[in-house]
N, C-alpha and C positions, 0 to 999 in steps of 0.2 A: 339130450335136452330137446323141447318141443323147441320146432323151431318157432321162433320170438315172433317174426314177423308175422305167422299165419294168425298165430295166439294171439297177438295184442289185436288186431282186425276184428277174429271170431268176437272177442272181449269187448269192440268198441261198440260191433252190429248186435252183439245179443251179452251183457254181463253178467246173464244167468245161466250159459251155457257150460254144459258139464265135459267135463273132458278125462279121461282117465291116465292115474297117475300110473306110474312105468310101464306105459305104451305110447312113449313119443315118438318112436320111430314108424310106429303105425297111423299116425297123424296125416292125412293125407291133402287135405282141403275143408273147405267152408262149406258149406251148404244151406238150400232157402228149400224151406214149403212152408206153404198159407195151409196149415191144418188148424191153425186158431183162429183163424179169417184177419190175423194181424199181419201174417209173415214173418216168420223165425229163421233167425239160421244156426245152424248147427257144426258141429263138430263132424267132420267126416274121415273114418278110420278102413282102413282096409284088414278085412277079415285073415288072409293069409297073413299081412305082417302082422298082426293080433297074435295070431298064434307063434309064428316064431321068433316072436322075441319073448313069448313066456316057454319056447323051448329053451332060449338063449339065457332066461334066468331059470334054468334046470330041471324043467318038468319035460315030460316027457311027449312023443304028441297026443296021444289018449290022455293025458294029465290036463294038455293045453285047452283040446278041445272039450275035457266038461268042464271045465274053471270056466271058460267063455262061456259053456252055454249056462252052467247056474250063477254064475258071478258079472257077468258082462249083459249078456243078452239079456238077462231072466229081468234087469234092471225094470225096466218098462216107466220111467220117470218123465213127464210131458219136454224135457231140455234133454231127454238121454241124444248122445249121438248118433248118425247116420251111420251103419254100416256095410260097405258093398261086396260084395263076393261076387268075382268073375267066376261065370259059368263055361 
């Protein structure tokens, strides 16, 4: 379950903010950038736990990682969320 309290905050600063479903444990934090010159905030997910929790529901990780790149990434929607991957 995402946790509640990030989600109801994200929901209160932005309630058009998208968030994706069965990846709550990849839920990480909130996030802001003035890319509309209003200031948004977003959903912020972590690319590793993205992928293994769609290991954890039974893909494989070449399964995980094209499901992210054409079903997650490929999103490109002005509310999609922040993703970060440590280099």
């Amino acid at each position: 379950m995402m946790n509640e309290k990030l989600a109801e905050k994200l929901f209160e600063l932005n309630p058009e903010a998208i968030t994706y479903d069965g990846l709550d444990s990849a839920l990480i934090d909130i996030g802001h950038h003035n890319n509309t010159g209003t200031g948004t905030y977003y959903a912020v997910y972590d690319y590793e736990l993205i992928i293994a929790e769609l290991i954890k529901q039974g893909m494989t990780r070449l399964e995980a990682i094209e499901y992210y790149d054409f079903n997650i990434a490929g999103l490109g929607h002005t509310q999609s969320p922040i993703i970060i991957r440590v280099i």
